[in-house]
Residue frames as a rotation matrix with the C-alpha (Angstrom) as fourth column:
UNK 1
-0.872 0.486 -0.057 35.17
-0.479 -0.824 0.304 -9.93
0.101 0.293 0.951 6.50
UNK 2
-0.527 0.824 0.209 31.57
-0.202 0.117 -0.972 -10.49
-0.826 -0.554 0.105 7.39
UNK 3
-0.663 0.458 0.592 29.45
0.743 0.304 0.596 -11.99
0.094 0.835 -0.542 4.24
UNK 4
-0.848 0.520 -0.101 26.99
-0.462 -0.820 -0.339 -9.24
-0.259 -0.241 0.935 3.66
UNK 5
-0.453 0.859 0.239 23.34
0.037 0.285 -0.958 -9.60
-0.891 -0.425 -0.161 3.73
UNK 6
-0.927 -0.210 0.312 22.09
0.214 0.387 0.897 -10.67
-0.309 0.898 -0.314 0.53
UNK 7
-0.421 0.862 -0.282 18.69
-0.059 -0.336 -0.940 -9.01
-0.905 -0.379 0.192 -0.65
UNK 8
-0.937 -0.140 0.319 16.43
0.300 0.143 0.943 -9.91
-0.177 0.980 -0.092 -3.61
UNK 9
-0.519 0.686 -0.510 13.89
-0.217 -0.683 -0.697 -7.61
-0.827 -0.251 0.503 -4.50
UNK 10
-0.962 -0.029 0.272 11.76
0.252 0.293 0.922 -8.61
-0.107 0.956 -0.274 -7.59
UNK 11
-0.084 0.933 -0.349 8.04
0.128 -0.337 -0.933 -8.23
-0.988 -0.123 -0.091 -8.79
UNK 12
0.182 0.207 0.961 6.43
0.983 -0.063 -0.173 -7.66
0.025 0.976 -0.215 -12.53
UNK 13
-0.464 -0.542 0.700 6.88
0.884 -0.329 0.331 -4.74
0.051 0.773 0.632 -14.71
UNK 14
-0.250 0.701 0.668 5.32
-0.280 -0.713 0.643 -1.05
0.927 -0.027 0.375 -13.28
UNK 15
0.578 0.443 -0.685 4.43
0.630 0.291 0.720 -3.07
0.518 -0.848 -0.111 -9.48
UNK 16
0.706 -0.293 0.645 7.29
-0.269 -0.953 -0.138 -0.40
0.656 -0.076 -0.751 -8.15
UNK 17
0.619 -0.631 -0.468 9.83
0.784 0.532 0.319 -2.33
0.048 -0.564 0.824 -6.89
UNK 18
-0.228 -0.886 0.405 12.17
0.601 -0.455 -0.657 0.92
0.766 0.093 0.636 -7.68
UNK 19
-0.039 0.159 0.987 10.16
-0.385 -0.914 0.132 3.02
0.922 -0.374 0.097 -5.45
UNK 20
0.963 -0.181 -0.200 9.60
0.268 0.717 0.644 0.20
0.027 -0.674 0.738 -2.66
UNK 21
0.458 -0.885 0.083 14.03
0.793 0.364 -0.488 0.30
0.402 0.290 0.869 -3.02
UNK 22
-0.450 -0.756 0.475 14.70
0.399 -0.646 -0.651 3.53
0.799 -0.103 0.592 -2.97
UNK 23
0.407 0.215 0.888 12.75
-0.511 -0.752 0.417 4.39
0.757 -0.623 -0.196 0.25
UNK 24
0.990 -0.125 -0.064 14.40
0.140 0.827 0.545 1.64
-0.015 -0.549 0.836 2.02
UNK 25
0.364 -0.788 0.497 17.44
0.789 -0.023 -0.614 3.04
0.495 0.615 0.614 0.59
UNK 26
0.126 -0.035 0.991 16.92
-0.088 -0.996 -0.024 6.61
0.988 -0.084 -0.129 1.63
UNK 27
0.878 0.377 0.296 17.33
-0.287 -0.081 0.954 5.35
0.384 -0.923 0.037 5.45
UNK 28
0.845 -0.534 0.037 20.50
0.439 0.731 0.522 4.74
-0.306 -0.425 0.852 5.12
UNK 29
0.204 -0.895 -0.398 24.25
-0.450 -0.447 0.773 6.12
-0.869 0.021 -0.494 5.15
UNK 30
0.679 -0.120 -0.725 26.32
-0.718 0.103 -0.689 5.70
0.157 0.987 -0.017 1.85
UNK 31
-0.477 -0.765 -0.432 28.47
-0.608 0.642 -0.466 2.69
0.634 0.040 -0.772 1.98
UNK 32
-0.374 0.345 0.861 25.68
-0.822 0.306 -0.480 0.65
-0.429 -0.887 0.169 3.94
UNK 33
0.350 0.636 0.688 23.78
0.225 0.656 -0.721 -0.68
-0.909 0.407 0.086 1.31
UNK 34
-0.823 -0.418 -0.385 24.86
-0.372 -0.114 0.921 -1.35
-0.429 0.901 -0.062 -2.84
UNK 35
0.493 0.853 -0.169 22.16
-0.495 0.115 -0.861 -1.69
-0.716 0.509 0.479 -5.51
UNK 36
-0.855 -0.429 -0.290 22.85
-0.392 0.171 0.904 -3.57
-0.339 0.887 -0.315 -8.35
UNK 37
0.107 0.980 0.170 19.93
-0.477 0.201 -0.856 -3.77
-0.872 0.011 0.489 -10.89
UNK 38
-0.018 0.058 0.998 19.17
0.649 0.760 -0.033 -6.37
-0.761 0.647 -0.051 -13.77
UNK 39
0.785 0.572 0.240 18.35
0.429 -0.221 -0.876 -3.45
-0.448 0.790 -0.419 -15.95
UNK 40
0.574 -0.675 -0.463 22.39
-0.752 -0.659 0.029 -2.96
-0.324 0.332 -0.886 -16.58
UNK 41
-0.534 -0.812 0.237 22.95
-0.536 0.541 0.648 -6.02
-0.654 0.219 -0.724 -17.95
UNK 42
0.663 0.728 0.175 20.98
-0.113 0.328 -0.938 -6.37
-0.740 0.602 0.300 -20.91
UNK 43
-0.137 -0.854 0.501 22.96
0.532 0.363 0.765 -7.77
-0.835 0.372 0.405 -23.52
UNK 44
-0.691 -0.677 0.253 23.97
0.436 -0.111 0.893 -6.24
-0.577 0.727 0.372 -26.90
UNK 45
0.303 0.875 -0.378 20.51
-0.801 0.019 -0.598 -4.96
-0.516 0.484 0.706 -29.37
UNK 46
-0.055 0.104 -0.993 21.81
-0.878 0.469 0.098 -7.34
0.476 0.877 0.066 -32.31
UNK 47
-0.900 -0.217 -0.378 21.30
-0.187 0.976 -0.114 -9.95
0.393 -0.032 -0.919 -29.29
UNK 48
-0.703 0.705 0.087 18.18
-0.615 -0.543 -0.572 -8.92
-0.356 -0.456 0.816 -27.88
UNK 49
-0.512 0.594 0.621 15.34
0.565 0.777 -0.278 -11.60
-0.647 0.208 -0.733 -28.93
UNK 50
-0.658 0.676 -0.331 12.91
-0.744 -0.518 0.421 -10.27
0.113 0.524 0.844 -31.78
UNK 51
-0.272 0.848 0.455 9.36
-0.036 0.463 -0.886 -11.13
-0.962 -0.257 -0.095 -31.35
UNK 52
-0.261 -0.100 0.960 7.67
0.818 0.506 0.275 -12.49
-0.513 0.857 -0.051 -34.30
UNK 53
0.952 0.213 -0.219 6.73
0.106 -0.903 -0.417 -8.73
-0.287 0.374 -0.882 -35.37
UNK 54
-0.142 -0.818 0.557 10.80
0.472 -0.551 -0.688 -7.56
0.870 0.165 0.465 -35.68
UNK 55
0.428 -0.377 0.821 10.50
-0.636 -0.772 -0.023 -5.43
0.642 -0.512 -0.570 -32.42
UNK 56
-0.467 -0.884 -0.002 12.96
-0.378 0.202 -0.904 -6.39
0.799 -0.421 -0.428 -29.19
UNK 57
0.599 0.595 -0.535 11.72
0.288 0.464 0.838 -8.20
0.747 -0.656 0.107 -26.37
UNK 58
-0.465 -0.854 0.235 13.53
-0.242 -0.132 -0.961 -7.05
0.852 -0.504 -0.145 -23.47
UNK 59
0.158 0.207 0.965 11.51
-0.872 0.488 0.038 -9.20
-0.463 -0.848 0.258 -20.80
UNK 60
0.787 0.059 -0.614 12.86
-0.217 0.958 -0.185 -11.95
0.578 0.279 0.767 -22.42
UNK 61
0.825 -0.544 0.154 15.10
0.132 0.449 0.884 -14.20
-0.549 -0.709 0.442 -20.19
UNK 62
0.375 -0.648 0.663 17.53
0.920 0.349 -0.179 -14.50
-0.116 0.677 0.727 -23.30
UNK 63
0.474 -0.474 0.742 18.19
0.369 -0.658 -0.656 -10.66
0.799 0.585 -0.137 -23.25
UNK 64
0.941 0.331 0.066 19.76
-0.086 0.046 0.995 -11.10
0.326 -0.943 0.072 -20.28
UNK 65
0.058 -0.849 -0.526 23.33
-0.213 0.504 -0.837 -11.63
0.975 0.160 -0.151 -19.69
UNK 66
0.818 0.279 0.504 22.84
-0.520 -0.017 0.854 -13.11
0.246 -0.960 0.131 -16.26
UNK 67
0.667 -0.739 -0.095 26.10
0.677 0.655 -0.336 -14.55
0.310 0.160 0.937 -16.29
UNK 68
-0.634 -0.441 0.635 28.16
0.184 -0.884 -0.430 -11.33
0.751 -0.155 0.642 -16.32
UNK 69
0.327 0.764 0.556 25.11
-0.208 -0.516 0.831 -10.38
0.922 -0.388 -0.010 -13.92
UNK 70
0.602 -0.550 -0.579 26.44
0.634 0.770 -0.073 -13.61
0.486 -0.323 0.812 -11.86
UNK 71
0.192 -0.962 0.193 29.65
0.650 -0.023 -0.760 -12.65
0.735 0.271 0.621 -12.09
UNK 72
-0.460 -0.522 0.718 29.50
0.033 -0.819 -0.573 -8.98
0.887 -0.240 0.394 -10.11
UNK 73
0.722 0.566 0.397 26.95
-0.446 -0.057 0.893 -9.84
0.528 -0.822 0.211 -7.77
UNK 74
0.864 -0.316 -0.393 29.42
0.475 0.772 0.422 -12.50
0.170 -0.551 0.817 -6.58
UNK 75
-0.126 -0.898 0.423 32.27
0.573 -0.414 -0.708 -9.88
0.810 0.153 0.566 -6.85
UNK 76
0.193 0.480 0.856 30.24
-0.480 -0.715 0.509 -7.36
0.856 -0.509 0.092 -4.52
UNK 77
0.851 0.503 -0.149 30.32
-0.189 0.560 0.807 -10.44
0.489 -0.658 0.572 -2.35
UNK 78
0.534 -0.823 -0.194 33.77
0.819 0.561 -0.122 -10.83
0.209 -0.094 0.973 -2.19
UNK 79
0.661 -0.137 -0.737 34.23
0.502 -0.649 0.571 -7.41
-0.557 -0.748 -0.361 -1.48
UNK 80
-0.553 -0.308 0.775 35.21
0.832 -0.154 0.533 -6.48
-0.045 0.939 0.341 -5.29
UNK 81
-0.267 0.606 -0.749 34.14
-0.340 -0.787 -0.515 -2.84
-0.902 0.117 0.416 -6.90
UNK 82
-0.034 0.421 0.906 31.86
0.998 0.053 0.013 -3.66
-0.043 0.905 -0.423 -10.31
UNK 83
-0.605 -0.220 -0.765 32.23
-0.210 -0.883 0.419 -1.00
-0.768 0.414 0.489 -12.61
UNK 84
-0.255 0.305 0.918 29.83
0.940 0.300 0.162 -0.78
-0.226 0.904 -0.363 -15.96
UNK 85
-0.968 0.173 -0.181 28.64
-0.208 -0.958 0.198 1.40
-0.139 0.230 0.963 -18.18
UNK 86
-0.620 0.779 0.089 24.71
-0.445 -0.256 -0.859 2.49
-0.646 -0.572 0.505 -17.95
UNK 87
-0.560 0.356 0.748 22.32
0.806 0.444 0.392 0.31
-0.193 0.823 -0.535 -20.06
UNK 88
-0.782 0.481 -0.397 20.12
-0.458 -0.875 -0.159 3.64
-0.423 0.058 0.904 -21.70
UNK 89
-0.035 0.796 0.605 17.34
0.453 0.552 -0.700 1.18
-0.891 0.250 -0.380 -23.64
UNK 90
-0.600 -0.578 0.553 19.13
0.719 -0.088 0.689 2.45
-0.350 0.811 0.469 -26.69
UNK 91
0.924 0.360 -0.131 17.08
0.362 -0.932 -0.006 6.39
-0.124 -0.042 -0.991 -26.04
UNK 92
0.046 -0.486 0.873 19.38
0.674 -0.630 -0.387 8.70
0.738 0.605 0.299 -28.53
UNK 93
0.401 0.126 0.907 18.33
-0.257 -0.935 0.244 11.43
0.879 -0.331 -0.343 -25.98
UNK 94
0.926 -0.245 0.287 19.91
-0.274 0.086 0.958 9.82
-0.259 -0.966 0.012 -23.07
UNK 95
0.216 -0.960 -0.177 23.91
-0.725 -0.036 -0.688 9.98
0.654 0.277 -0.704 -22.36
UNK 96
0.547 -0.387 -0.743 25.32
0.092 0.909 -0.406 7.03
0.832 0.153 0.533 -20.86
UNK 97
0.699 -0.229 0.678 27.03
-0.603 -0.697 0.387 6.95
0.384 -0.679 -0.626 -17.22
UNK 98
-0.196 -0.663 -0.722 29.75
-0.125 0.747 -0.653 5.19
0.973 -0.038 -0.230 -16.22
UNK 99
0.743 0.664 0.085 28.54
-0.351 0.279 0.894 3.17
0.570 -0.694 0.440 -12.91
UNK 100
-0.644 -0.751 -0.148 30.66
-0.301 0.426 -0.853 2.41
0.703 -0.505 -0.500 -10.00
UNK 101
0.610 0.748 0.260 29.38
-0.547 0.161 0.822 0.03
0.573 -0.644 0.507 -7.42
UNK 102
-0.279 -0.960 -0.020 31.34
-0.616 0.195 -0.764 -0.60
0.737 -0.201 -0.645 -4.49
UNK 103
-0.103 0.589 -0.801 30.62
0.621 0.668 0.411 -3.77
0.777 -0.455 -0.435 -1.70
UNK 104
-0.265 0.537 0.801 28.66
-0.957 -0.249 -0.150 -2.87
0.119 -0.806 0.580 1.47
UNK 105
-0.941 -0.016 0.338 27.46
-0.248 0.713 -0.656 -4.61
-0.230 -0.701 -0.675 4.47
UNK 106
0.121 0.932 0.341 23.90
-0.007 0.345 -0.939 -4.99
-0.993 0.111 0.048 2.96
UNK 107
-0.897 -0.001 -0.441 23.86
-0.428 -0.238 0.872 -5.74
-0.106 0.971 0.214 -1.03
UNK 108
-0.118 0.949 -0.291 20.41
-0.330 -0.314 -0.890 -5.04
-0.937 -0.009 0.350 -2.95
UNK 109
-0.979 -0.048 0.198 19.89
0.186 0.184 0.965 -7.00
-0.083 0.982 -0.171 -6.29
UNK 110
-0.182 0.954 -0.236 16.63
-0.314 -0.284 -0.906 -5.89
-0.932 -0.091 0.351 -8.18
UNK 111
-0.403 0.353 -0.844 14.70
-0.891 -0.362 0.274 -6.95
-0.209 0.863 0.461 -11.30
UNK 112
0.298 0.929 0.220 11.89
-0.944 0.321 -0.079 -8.79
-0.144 -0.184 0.972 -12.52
UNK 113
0.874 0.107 -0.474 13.41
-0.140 0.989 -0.036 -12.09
0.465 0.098 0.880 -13.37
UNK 114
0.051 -0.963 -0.265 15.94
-0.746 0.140 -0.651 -12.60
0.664 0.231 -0.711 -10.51
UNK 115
-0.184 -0.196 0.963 14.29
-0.854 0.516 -0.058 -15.21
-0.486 -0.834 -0.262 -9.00
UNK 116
0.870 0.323 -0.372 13.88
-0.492 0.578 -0.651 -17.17
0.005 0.750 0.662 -12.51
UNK 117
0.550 -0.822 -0.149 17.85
-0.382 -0.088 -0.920 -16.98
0.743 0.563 -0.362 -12.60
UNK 118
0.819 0.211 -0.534 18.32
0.332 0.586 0.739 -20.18
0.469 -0.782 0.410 -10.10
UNK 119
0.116 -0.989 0.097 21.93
0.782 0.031 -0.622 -19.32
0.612 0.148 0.777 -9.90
UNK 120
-0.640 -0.275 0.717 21.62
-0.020 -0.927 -0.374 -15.88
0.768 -0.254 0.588 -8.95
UNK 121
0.244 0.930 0.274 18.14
-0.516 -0.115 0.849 -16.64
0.821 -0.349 0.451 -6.54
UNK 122
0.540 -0.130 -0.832 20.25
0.726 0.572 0.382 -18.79
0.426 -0.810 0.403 -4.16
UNK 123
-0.058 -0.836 0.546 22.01
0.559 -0.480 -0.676 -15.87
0.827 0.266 0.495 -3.29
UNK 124
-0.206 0.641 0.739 19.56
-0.444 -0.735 0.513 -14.30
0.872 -0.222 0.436 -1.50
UNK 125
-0.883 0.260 -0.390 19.41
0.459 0.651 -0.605 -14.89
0.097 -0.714 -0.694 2.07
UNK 126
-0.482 0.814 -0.323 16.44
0.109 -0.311 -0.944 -12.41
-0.869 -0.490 0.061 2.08
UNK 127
-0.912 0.046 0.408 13.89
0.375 -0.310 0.874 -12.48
0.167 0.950 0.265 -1.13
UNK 128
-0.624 0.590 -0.513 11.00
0.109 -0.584 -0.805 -10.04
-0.774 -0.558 0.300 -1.28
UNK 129
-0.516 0.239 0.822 8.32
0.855 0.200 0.479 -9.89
-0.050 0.950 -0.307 -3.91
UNK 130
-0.564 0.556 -0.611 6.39
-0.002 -0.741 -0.672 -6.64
-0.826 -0.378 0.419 -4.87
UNK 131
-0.637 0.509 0.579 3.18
0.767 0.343 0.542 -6.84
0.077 0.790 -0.608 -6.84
UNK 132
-0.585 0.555 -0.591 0.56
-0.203 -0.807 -0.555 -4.36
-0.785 -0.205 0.585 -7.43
UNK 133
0.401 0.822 0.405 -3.51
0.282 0.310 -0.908 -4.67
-0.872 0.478 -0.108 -9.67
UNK 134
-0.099 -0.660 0.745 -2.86
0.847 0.337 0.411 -4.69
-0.522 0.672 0.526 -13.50
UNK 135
0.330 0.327 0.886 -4.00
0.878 -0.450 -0.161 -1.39
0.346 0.831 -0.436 -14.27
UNK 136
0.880 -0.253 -0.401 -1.79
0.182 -0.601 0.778 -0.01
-0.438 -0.758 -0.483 -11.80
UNK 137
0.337 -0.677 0.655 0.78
0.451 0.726 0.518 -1.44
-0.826 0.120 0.550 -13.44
UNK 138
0.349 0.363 0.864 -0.01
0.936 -0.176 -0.304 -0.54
0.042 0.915 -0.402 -16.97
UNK 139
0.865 0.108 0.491 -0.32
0.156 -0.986 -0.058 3.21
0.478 0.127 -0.869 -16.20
UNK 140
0.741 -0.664 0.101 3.21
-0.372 -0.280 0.885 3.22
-0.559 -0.693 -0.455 -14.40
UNK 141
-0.017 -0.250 0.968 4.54
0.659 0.725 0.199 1.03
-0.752 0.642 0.152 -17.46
UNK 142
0.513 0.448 0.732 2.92
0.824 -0.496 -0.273 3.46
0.241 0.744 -0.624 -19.75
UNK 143
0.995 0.095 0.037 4.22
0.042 -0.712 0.701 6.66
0.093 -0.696 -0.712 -17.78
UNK 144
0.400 -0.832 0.385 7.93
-0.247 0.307 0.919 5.32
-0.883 -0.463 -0.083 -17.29
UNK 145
0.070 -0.420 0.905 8.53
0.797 0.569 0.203 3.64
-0.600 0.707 0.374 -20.41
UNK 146
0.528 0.179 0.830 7.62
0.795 -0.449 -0.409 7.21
0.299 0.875 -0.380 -22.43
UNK 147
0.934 -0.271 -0.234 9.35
0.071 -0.501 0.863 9.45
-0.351 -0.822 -0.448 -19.49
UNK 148
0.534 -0.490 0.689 12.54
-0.305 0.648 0.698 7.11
-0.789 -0.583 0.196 -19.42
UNK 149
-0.543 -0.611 0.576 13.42
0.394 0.421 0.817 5.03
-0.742 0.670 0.012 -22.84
UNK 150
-0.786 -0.330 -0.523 11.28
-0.327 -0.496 0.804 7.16
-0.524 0.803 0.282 -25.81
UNK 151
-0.785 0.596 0.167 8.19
0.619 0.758 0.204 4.58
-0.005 0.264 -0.965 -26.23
UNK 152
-0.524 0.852 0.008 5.10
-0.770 -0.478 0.424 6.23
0.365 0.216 0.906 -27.65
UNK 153
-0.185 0.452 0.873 2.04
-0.938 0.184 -0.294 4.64
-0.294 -0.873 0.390 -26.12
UNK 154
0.747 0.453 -0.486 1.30
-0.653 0.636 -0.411 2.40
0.123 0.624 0.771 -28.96
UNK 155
-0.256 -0.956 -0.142 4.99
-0.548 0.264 -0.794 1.06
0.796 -0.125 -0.592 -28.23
UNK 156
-0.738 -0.025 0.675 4.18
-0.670 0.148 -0.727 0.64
-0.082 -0.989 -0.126 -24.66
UNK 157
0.226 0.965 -0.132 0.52
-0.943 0.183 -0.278 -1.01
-0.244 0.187 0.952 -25.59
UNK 158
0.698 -0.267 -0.664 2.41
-0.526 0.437 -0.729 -3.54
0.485 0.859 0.165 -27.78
UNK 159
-0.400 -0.748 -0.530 5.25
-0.238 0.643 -0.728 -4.36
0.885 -0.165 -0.435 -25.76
UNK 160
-0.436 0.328 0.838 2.79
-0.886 0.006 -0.463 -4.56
-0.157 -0.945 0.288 -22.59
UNK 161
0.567 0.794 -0.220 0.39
-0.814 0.498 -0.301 -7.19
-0.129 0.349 0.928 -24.60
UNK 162
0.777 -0.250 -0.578 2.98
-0.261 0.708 -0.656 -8.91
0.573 0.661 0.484 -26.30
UNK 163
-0.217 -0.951 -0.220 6.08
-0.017 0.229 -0.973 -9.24
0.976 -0.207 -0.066 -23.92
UNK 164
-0.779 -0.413 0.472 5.72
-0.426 -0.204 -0.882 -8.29
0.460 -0.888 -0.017 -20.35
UNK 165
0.500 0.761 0.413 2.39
-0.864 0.470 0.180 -10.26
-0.057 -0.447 0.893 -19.55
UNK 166
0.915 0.374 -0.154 3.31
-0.329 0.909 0.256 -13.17
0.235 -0.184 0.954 -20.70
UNK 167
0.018 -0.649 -0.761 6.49
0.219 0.745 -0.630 -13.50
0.976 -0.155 0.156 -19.34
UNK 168
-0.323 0.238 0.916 5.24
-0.893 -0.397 -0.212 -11.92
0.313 -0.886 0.341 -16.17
UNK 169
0.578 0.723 -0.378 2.98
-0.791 0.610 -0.041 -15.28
0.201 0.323 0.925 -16.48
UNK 170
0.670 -0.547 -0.502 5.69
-0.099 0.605 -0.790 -17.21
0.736 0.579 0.351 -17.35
UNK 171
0.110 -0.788 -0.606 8.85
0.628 0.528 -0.572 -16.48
0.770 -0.318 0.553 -15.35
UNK 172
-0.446 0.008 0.895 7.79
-0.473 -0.851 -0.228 -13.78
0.760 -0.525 0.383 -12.95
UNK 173
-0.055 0.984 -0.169 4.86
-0.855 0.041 0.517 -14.89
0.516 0.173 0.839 -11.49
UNK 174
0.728 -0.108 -0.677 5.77
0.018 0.990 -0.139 -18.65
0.685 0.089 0.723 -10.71
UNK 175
-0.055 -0.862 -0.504 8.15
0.431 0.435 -0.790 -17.58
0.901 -0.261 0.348 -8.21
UNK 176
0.188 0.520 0.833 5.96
-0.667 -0.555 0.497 -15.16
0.721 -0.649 0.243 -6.24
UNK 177
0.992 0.121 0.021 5.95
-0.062 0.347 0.936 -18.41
0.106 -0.930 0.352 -3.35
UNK 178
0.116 -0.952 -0.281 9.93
0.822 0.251 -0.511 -18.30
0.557 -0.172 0.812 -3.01
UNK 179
-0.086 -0.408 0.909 9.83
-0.308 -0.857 -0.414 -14.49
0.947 -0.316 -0.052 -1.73
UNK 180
-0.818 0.049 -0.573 10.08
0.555 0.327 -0.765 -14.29
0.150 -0.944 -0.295 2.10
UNK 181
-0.143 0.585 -0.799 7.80
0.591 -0.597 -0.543 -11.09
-0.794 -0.549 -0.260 2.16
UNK 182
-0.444 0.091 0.891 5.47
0.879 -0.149 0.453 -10.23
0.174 0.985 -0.014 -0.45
UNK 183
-0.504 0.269 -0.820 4.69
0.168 -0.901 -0.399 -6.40
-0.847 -0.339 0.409 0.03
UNK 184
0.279 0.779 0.562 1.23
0.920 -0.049 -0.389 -5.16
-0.275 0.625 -0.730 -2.06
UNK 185
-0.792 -0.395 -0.466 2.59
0.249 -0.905 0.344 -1.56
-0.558 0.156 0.815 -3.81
UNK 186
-0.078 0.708 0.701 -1.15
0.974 -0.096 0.205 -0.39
0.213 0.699 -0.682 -4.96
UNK 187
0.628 0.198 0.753 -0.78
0.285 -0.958 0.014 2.74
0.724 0.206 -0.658 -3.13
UNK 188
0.690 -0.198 0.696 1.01
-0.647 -0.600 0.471 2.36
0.325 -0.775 -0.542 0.05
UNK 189
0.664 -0.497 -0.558 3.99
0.015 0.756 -0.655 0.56
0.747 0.426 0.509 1.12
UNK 190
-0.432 -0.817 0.382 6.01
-0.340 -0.245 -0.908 2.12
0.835 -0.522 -0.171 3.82
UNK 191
0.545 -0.020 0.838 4.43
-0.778 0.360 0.514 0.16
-0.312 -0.933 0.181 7.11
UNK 192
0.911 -0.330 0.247 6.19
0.362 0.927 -0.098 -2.93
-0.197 0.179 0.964 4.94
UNK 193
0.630 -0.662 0.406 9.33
0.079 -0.465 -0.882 -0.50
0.772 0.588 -0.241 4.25
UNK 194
0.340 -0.230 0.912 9.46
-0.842 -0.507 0.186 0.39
0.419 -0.831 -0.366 7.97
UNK 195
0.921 0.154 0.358 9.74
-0.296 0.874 0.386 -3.54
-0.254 -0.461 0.850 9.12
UNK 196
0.684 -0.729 0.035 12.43
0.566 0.499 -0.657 -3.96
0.461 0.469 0.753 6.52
UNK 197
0.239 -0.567 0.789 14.20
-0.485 -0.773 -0.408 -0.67
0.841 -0.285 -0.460 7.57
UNK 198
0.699 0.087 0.710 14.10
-0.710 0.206 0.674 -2.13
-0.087 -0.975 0.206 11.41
UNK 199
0.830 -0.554 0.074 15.58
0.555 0.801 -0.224 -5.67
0.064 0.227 0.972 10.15
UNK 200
0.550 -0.706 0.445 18.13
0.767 0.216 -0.605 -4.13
0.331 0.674 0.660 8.89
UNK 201
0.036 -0.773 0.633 19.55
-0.454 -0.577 -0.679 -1.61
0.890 -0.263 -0.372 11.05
UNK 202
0.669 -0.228 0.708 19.22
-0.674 0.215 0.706 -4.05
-0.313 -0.950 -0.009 13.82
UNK 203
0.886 -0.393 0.247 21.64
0.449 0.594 -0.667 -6.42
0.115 0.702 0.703 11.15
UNK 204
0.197 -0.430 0.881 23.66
0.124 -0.881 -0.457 -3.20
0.973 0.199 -0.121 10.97
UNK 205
-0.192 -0.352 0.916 24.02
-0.706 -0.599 -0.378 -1.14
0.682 -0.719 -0.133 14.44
UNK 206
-0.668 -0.180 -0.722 22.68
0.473 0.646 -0.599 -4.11
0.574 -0.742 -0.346 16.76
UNK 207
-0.766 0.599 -0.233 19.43
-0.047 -0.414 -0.909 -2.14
-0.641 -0.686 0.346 18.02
């Protein structure tokens, strides 16, 4: 079996790596490409760091189980299905899905700290970074976070100040010169979608 093509997609909190993903995605047959994102392996709540307030940090590194993360990426590789069930950011109003993710000739790992996680960053034969200005950010943070997991704004305000800068800062940030191709996502993105798209169906079909 051919090793598949190893993609790491990464980028700070609100910069739109999901939307950057899924149009790169959308060019493609099912069973070409497999996603597997960081945001289904957050570990336990009762393991979840607490900032010195009592609320959860989830951009900490520590609420991470990047081990088990490890673990399935390298299954995918081996040409294993990973099964899990959906992290929901512990929103009452969302039901849980049971995830199946089966290997393809391109696999897609996303989220903001997988080029912190040395282990998992060597993986990557291709890494990509997407950033975008901080008040883009914010308002896509702000937008997503009440949409999505239940966070009134003051929530969002709070966990923007107090968590996701500074480890943006911290362990995000600091790896920006490892990507191969850092794509700007303030408003437009698809002439850097279209380049990847090319790559990769000449990878794929040979044209």
């Amino acid at each position: 079996m051919r090793k598949p093509l190893m993609i790491g997609i990464t980028g700070g909190s609100g910069s739109g790596k999901t939307t950057v993903l899924n149009a790169i995605r959308s060019q493609f047959k099912t069973g070409e490409i497999v996603v597997l994102s960081q945001d289904n392996y957050y570990k336990d709540l009762d393991l979840v760091p607490l900032d010195k307030e009592g609320a959860h940090d989830f951009d900490d590194p520590l609420a991470i189980d990047h081990e088990a993360f490890y673990r399935d990426i390298r299954k995918l590789m081996s040409g294993e299905t990973v099964r899990l069930k959906e992290y929901t950011f512990n929103n009452p109003e969302v039901k849980p899905h049971d995830l199946t993710f089966r290997p393809a000739p391109i696999i897609i790992v996303e989220g903001i700290l997988i080029f912190y996680f040395e282990k998992i960053c060597d993986l990557f034969d291709i890494k990509i970074f997407v950033e975008a200005k901080e008040n883009i950010k914010i308002s896509r943070r702000i937008k997503r976070d009440n949409q999505e997991r239940g966070y009134d704004l003051d929530d969002v305000l709070y966990r923007y100040q107090h968590h996701v800068t500074p480890v943006y800062e911290k362990f995000i940030k600091p790896f920006r010169d490892k990507a191969d191709l850092i794509i700007p996502n303030n408003s437009r993105y698809d002439k850097a979608v279209d380049i990847i798209v090319a790559f990769l169906q000449l990878r794929l079909y040979g044209k």
